[in-house]
N, C-alpha and C positions, 0 to 999 in steps of 0.2 A: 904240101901236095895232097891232094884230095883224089883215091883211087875207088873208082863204081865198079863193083862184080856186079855181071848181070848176066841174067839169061833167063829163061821157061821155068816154070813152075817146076817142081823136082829137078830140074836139070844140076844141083850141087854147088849153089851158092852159096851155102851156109857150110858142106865140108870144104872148098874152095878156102873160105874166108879163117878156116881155123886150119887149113894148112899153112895159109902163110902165116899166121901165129906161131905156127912151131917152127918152122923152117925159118927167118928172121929172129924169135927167141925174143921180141923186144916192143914195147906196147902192153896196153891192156884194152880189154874192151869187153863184150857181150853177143855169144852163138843165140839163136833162138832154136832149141833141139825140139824136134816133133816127136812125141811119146804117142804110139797108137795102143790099139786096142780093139785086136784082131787085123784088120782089115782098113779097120775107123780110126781116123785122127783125134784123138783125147785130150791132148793139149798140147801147146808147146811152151817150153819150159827156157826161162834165161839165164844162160849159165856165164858168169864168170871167166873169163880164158886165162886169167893168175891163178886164179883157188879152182876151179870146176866147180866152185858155188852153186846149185841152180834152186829157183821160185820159179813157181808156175805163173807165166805172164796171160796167156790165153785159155783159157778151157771151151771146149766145146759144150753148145749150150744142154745139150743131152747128157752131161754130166756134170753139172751145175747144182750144187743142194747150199746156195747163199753160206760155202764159205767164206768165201773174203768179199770184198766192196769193188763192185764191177764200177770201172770208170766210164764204161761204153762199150760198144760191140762194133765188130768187123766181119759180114756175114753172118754164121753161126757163130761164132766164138766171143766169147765176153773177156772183156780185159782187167786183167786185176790190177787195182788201184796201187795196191801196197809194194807188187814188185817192179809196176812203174815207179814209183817213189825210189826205189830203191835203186835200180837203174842208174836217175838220173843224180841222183844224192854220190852212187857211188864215181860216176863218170865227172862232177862237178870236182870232186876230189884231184880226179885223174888231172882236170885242166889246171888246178893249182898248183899239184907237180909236175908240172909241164910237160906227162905223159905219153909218147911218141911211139906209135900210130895210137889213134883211139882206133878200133874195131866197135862197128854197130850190124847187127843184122836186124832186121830188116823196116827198110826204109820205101815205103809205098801207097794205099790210098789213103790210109789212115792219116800219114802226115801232110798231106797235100791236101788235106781238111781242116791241118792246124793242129792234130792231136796226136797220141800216141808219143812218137820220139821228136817230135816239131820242134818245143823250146830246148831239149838238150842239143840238139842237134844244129839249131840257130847257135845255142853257145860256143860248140865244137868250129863252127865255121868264126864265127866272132873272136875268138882266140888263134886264130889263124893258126891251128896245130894240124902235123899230117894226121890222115882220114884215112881210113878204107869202110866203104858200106856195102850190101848190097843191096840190090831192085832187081824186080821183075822187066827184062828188057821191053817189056812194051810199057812201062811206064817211065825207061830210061830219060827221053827227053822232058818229059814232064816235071821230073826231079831236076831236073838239072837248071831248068824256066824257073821254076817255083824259087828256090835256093839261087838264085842267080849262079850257078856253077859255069865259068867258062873253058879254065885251063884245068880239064879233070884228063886224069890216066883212065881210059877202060877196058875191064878185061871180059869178056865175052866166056862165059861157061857151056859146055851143053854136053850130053850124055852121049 
């Protein structure tokens, strides 16, 4: 079963997606937590939902001094290469232990590009394991076209 949290920008699809972590107790997967600073969004960070691991996946390009190996950018923000690796290294795991639910946040224009979470997220569906992601509800259908998604669960978030 493949389940989309969706809804607006802030509206808590990312604490949505790690409540039902806790409340189910079963699965692993990946939060994408926003670190600001002040006012301004600094990065967000991917944390782990077994360990609270987290690596900085995005940074903001106003705080960027070529620590790590930007793989590409999504608006302002550039993406770090290493904790995409990481990501997908650790969730390819998840698929070999037959892992139930995998949790992904977040799933939107980046992969609909082909980048970002694309190929792990092809495997997660290729493995036919239950899912839960989120998207930003105006690119819900889109995801859903792209990924061939027909018999998805949705749950609609908003503030």
């Amino acid at each position: 079963m493949i389940t989309i949290v969706t809804g607006k920008i802030n509206e808590g699809k990312t604490t949505a997606l790690k409540l039902m972590y806790h409340e189910d107790k079963k699965g692993d997967g990946f939060i994408a937590i926003k670190k600001m600073d002040g006012t301004n969004v600094h990065s967000f960070l991917a944390t782990k939902l077994s360990t609270k691991e987290q690596k900085v996946l995005m940074l903001h390009k106003n705080y960027y001094s070529e620590s790590f190996i930007s793989t590409g950018k999504i608006g302002p923000y550039l993406i770090n290469l290493f904790t995409l690796s990481w990501v997908e290294k650790s969730i390819e795991k998840m698929i070999k232990k037959k892992v139930e639910p995998i949790y992904l946040d977040e799933i939107g224009a980046l992969e609909l590009d082909g980048h970002g979470y694309d190929r792990i997220l092809n495997k997660i569906i290729e493995a036919n394991l239950d899912l839960i992601v989120t998207t930003r509800s105006d690119l819900l259908e889109k995801i859903k076209e792209h990924y061939n998604l027909k018999d998805v669960k949705v749950i609609e978030v908003s503030r």
